[in-house]
Residue frames as a rotation matrix with the C-alpha (Angstrom) as fourth column:
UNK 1
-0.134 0.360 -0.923 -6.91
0.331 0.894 0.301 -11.48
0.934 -0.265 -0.239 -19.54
UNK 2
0.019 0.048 0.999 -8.40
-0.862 -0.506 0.041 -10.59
0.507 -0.861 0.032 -16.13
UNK 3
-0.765 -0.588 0.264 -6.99
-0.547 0.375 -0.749 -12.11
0.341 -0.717 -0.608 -13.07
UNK 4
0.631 0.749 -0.204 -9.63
-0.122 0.355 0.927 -14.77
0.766 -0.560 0.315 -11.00
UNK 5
0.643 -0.207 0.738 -8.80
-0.742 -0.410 0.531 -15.41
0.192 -0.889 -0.416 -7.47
UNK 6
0.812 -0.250 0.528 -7.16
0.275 0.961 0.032 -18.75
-0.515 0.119 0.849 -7.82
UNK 7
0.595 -0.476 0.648 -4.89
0.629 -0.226 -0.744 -17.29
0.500 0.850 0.165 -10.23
UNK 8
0.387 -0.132 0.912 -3.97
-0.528 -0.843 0.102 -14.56
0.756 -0.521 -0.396 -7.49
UNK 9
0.868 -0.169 0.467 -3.37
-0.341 0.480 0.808 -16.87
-0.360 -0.861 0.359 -4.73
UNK 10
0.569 -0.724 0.391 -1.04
0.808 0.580 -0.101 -18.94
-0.153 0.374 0.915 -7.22
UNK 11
0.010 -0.656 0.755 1.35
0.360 -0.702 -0.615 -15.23
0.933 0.278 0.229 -7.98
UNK 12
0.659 -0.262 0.705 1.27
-0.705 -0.542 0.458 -14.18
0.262 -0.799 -0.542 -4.18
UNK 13
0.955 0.179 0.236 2.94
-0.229 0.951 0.207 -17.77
-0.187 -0.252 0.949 -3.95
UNK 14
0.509 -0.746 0.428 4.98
0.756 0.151 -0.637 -17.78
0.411 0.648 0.641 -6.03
UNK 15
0.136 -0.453 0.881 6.45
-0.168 -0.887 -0.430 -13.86
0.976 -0.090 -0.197 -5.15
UNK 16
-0.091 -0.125 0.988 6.03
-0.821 -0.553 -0.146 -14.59
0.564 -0.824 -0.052 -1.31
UNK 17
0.896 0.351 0.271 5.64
-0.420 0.474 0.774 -17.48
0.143 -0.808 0.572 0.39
UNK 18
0.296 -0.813 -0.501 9.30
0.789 0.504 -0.351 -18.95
0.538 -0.291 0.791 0.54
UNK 19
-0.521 -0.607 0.600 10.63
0.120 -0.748 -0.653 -15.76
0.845 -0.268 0.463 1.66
UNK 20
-0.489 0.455 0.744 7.65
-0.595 -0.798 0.098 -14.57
0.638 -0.394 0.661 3.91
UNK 21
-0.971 0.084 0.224 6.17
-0.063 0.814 -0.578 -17.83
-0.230 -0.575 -0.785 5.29
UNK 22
-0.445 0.884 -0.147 2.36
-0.287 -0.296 -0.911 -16.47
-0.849 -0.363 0.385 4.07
UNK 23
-0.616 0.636 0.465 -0.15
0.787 0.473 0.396 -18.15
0.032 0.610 -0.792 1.80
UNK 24
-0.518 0.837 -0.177 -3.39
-0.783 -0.547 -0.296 -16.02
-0.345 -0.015 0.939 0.44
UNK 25
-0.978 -0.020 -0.206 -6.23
-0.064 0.976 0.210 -17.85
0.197 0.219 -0.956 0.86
UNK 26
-0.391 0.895 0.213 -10.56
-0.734 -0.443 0.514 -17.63
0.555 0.045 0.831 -0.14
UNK 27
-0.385 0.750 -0.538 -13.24
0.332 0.656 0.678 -18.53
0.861 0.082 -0.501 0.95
UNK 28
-0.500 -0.053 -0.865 -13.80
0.863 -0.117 -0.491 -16.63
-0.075 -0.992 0.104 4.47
UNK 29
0.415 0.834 0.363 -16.89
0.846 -0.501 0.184 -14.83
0.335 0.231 -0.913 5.13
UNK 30
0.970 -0.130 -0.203 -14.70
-0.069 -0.957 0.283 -11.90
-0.231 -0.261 -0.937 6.45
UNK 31
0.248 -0.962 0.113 -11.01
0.117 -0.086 -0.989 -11.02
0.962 0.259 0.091 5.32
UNK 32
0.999 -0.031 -0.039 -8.84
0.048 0.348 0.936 -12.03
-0.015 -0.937 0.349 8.21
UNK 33
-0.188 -0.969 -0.161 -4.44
-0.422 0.228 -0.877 -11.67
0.887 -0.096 -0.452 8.27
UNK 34
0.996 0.003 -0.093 -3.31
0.091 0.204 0.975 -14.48
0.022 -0.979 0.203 10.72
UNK 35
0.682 -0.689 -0.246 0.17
-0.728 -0.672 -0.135 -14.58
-0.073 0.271 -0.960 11.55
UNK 36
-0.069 -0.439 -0.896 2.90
-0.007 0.898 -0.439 -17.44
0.998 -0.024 -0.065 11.04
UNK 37
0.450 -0.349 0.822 3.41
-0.837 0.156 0.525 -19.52
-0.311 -0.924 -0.222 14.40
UNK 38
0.049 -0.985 0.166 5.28
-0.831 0.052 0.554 -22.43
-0.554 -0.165 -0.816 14.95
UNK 39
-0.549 0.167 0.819 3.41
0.561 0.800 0.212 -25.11
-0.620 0.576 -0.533 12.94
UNK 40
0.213 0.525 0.824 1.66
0.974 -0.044 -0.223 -22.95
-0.081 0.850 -0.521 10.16
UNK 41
-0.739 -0.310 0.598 2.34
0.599 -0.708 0.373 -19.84
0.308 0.634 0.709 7.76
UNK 42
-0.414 0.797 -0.440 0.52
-0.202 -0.552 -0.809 -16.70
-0.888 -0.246 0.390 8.45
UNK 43
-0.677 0.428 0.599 -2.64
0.735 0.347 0.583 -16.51
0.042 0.835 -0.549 5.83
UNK 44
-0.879 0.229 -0.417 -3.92
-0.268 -0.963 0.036 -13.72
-0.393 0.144 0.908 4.64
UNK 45
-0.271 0.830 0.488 -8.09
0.780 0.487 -0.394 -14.53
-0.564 0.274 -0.779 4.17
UNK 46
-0.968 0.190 -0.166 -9.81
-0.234 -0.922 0.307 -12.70
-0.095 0.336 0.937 1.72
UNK 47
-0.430 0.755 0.494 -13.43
-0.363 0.357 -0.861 -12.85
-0.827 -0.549 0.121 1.26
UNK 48
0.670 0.735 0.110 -15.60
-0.308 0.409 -0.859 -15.53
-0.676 0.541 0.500 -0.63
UNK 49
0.216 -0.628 0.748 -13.53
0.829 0.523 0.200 -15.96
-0.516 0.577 0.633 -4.03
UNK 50
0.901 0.266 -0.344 -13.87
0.149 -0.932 -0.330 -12.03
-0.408 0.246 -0.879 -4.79
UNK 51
0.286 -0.951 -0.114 -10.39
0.928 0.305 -0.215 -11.36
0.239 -0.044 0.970 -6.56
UNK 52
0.202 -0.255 0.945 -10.67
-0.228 -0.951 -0.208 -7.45
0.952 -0.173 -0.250 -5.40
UNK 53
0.938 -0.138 0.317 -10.72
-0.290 0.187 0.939 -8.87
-0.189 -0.973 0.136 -1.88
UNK 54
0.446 -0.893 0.066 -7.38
0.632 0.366 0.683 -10.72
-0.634 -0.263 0.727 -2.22
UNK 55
0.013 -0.442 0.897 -6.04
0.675 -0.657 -0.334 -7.65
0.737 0.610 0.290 -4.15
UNK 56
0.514 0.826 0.232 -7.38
-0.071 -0.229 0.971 -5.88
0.855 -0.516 -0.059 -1.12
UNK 57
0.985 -0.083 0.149 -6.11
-0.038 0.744 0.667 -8.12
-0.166 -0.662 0.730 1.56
UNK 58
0.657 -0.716 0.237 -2.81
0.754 0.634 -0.172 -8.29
-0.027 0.292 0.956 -0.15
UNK 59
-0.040 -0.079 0.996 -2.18
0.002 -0.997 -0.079 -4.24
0.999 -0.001 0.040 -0.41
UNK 60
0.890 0.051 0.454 -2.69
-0.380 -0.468 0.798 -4.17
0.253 -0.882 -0.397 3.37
UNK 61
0.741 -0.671 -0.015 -0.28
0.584 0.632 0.509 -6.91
-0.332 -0.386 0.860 4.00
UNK 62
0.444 -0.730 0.520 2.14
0.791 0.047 -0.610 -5.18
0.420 0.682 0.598 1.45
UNK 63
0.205 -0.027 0.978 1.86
-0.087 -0.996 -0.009 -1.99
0.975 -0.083 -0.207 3.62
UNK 64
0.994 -0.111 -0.007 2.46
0.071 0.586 0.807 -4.03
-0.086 -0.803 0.590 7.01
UNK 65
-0.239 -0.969 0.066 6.21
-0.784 0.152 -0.601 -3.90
0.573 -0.196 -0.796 8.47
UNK 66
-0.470 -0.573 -0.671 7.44
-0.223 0.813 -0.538 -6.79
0.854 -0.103 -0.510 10.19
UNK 67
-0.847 0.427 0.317 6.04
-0.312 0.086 -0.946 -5.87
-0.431 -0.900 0.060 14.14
UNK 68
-0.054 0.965 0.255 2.32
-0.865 0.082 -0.495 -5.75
-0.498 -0.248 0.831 12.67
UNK 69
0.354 0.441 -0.824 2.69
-0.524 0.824 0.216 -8.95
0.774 0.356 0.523 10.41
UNK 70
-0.976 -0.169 -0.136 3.60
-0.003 0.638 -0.770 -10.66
0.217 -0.751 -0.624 14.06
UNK 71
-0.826 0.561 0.050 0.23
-0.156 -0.142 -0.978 -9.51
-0.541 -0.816 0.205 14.90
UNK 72
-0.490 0.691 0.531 -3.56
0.740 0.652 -0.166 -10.50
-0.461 0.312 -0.831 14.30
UNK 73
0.638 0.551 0.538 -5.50
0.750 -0.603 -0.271 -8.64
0.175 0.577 -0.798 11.43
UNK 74
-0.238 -0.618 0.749 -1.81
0.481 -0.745 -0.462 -6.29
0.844 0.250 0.475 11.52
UNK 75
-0.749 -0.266 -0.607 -2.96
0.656 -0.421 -0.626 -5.13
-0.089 -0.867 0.490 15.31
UNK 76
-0.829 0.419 0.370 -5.57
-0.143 -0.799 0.585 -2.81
0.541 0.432 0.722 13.55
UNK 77
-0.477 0.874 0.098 -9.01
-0.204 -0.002 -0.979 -2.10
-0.855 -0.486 0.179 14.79
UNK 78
-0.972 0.226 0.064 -12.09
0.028 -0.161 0.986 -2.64
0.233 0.961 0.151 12.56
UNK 79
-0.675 0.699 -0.234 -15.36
-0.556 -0.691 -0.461 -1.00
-0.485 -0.181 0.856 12.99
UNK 80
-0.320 0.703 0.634 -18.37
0.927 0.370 0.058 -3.40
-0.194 0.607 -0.771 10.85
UNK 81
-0.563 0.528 0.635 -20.60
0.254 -0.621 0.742 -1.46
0.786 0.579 0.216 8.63
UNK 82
0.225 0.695 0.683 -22.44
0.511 -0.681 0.524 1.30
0.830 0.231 -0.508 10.55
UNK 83
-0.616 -0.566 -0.547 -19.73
0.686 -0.727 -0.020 3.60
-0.387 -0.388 0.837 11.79
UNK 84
0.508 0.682 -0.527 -20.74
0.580 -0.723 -0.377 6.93
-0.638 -0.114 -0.762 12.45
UNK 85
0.966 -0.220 0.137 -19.36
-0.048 -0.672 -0.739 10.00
0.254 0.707 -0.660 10.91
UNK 86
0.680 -0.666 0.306 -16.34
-0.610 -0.282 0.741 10.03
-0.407 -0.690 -0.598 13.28
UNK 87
0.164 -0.716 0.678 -15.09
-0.532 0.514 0.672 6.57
-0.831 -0.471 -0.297 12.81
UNK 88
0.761 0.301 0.575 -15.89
0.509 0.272 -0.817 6.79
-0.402 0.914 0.054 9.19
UNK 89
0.901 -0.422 -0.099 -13.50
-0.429 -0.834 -0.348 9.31
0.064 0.356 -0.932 8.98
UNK 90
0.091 -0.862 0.498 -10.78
-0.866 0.179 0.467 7.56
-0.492 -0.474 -0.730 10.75
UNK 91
0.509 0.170 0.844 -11.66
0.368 0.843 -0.392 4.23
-0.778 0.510 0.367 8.09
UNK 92
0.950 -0.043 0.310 -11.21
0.276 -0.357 -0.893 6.64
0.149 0.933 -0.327 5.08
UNK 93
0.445 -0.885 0.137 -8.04
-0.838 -0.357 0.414 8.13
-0.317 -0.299 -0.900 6.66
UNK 94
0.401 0.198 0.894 -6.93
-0.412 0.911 -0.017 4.17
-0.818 -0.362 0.447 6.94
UNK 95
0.293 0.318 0.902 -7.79
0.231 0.892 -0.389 3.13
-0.928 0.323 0.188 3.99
UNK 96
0.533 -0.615 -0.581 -6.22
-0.417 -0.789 0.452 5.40
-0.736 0.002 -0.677 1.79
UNK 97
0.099 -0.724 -0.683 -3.53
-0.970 -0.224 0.096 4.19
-0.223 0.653 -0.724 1.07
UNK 98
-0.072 0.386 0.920 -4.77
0.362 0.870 -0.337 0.31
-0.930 0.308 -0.202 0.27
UNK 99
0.430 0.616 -0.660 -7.21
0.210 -0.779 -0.590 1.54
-0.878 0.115 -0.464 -1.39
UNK 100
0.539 -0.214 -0.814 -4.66
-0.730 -0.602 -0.325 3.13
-0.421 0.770 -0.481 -3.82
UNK 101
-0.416 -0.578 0.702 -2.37
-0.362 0.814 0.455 -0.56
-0.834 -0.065 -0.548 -4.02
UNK 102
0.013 0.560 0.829 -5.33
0.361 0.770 -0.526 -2.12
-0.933 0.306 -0.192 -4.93
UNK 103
0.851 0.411 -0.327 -5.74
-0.180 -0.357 -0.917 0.08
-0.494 0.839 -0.230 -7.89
UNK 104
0.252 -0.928 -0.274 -2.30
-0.967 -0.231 -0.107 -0.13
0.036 0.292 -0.956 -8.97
UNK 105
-0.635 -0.145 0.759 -3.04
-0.111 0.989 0.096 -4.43
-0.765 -0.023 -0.644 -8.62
UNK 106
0.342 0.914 0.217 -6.19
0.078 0.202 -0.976 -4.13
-0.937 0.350 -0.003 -9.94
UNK 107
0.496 -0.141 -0.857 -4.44
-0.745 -0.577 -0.336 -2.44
-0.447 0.805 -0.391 -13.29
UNK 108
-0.479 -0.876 0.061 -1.54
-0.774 0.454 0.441 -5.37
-0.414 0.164 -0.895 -13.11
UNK 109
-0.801 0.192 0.567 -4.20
0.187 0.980 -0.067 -8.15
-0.568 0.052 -0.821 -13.25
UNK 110
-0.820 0.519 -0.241 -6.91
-0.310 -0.049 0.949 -6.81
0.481 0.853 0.201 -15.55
UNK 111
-0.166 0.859 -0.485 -9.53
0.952 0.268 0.148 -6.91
0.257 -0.437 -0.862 -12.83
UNK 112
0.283 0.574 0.768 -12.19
0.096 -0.814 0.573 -3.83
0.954 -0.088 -0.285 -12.50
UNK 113
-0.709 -0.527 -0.469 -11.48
0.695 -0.410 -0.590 -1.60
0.119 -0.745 0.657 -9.64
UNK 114
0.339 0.873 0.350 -14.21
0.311 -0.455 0.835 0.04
0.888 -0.174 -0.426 -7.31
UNK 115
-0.976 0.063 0.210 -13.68
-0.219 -0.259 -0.941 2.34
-0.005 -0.964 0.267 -3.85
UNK 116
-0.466 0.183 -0.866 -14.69
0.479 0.875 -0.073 1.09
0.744 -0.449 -0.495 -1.16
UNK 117
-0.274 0.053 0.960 -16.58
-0.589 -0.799 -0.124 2.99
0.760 -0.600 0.250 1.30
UNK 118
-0.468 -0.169 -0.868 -17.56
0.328 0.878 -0.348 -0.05
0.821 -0.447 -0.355 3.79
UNK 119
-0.914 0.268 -0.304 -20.36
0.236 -0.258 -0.937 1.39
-0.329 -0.928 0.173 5.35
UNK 120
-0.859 0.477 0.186 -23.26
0.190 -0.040 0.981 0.47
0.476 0.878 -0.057 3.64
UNK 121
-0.128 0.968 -0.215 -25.70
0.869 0.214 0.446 1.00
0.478 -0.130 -0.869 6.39
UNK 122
0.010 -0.162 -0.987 -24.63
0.210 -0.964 0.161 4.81
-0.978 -0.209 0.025 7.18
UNK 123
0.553 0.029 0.833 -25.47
0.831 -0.094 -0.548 7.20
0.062 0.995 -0.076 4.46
UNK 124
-0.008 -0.638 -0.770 -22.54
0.249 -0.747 0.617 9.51
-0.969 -0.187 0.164 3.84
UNK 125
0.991 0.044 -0.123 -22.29
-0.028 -0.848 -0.530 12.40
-0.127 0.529 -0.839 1.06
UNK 126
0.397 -0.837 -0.377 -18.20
-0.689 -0.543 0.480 11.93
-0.607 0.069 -0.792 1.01
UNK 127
0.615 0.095 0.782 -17.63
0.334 0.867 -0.369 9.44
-0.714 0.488 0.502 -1.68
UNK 128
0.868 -0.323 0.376 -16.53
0.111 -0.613 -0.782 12.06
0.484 0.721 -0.496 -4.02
UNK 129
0.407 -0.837 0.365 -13.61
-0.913 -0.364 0.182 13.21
-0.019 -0.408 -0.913 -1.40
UNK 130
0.523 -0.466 0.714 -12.59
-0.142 0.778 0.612 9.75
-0.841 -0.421 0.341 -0.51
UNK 131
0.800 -0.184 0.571 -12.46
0.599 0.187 -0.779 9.04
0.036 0.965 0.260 -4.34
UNK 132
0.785 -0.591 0.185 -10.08
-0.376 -0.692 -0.616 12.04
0.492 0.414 -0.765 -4.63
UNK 133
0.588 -0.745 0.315 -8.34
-0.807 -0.510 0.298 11.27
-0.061 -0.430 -0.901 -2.09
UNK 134
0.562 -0.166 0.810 -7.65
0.273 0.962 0.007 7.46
-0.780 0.217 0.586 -3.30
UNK 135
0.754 0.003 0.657 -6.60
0.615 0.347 -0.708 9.12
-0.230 0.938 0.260 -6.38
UNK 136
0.458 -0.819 0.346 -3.91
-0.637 -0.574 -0.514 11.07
0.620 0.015 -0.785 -5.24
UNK 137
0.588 -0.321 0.742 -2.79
-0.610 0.426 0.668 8.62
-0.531 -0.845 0.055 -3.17
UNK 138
0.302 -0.154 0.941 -2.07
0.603 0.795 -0.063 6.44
-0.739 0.586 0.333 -6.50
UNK 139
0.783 -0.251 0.569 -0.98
0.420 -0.461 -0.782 8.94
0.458 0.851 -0.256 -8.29
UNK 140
0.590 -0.635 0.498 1.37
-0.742 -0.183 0.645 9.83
-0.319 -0.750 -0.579 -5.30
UNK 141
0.477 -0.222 0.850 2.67
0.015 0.969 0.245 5.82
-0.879 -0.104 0.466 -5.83
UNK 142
0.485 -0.567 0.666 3.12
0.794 -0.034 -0.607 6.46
0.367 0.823 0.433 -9.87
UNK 143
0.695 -0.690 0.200 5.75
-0.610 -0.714 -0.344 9.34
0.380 0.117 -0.918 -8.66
UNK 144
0.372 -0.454 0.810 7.14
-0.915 -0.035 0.401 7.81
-0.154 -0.891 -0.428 -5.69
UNK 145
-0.287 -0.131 -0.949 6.91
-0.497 0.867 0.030 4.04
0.819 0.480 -0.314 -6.94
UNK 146
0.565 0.821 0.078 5.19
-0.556 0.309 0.772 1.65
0.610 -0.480 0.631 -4.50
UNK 147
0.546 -0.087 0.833 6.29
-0.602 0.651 0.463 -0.55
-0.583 -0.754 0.303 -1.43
UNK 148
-0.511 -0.849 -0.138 8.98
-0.810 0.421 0.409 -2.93
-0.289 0.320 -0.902 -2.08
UNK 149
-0.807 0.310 0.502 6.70
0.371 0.928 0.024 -6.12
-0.459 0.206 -0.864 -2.03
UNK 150
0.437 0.841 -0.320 3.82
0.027 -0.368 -0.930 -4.36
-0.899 0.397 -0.183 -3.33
UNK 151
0.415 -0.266 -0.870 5.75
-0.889 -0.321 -0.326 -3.09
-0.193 0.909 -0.370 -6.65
UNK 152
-0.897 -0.370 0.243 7.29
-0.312 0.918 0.247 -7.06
-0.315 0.145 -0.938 -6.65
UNK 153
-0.483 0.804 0.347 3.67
0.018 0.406 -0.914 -7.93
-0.875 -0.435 -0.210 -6.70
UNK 154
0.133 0.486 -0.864 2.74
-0.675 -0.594 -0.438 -5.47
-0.725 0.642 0.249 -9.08
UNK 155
-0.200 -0.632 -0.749 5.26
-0.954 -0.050 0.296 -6.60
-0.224 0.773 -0.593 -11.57
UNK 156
-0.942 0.202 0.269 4.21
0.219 0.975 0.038 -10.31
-0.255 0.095 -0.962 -11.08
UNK 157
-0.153 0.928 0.340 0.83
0.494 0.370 -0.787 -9.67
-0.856 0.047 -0.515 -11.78
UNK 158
0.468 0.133 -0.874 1.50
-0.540 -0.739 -0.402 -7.64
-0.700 0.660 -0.274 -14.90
UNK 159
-0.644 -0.734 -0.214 3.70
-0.761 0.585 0.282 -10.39
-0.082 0.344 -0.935 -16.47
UNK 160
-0.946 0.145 0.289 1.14
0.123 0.988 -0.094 -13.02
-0.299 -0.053 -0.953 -15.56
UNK 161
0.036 0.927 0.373 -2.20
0.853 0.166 -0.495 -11.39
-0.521 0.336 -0.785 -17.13
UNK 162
-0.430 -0.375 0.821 -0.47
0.890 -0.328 0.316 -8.61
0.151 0.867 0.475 -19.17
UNK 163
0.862 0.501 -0.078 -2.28
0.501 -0.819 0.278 -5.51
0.076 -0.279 -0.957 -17.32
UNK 164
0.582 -0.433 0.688 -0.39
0.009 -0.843 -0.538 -2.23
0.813 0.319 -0.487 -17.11
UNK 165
0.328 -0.568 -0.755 2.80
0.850 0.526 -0.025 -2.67
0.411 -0.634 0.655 -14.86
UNK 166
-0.489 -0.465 -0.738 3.89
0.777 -0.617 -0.126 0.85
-0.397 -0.635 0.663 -14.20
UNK 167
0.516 0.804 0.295 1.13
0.838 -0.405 -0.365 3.95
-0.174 0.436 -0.883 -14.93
UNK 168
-0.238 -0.964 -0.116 2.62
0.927 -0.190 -0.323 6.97
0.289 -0.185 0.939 -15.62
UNK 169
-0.234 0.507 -0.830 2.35
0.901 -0.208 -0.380 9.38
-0.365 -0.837 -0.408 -13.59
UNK 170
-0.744 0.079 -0.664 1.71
-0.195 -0.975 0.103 12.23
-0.639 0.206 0.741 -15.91
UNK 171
-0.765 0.618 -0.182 -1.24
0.247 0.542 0.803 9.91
0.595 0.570 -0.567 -17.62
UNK 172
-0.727 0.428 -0.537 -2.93
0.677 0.578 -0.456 9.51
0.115 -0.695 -0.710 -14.32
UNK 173
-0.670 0.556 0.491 -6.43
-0.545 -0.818 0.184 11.33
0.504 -0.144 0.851 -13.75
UNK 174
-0.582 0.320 0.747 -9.17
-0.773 0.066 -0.631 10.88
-0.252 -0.945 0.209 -11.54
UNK 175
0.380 0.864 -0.331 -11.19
-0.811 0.138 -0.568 9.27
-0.445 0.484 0.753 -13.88
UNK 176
-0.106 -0.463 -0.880 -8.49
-0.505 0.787 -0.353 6.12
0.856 0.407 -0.317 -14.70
UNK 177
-0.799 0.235 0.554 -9.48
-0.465 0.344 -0.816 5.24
-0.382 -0.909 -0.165 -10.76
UNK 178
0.073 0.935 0.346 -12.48
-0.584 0.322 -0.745 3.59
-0.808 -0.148 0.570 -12.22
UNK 179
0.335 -0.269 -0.903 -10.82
-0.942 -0.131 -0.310 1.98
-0.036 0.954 -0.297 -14.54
């Protein structure tokens, strides 16, 4: 059974919001982390009803410590589509190690799984590297084992739509990233 975004919101709930104070939550033409204040939970936006976005969106959060979930969108910068080479580089660097989460959600919830290059109005020739380098990043994760809340996550979303809860890491090839 693959995950829909509703369905996703209702398991970040469930795993996080008593403990953490944060809600995930579509519809928002851009993905947005606000943080808790004194009358409302932080809320992690993801875009439209997309459930890779709140897979997405949720991997960053999971990779947040404490200082940057005080802070808006985690304190981070973000460039819009048509970064040059430079600050493409410094995205891909970034993104990384999302990026790999997501795949390693994407697998839990039975929802298709695409890298991201987020720069659709610069053509760039490094797709292939990024790709690799997403896929050692996640294959890094099936040694190491993922982020405390991230690998809580996992495990909830593998229970609740039967997808693959722990890959192993001597399975893993470049070519299960598209998977």
């Amino acid at each position: 059974m693959s995950a829909r975004a509703d369905q996703l919101e209702a398991v970040f709930q469930t795993c996080f919001h008593t403990r953490y104070r944060t809600r995930l939550q579509g519809g928002a033409s851009e993905p947005l982390y606000l943080p808790a204040s004194a009358g409302r939970d932080a809320i992690i936006f993801y875009r439209a009803d997309y459930a890779a976005s709140a897979l997405h969106e949720v991997a960053h959060w999971c990779i947040a410590g404490a200082e940057r979930r005080r802070r808006e969108d985690y304190g981070y910068w973000y460039i819009p589509d048509g970064r040059d080479a430079a600050q493409q580089r410094a995205f891909q660097q970034a993104e990384q190690q999302p990026q790999a989460l997501e795949w390693h959600f994407a697998r839990a919830a039975g929802v298709p799984f695409r890298i991201s290059l987020d720069n659709l109005a610069a053509s760039t020739d490094d797709g292939p590297a990024f790709a690799a380098a997403v896929a050692a990043q996640a294959q890094r994760l099936c040694q190491t084992g993922l982020p405390p809340r991230a690998e809580s996550f996992r495990r909830a979303l593998a229970s609740r739509f039967g997808g693959v809860a722990a890959p192993a890491p001597d399975s893993f090839t470049l070519a299960a990233l598209s998977t």
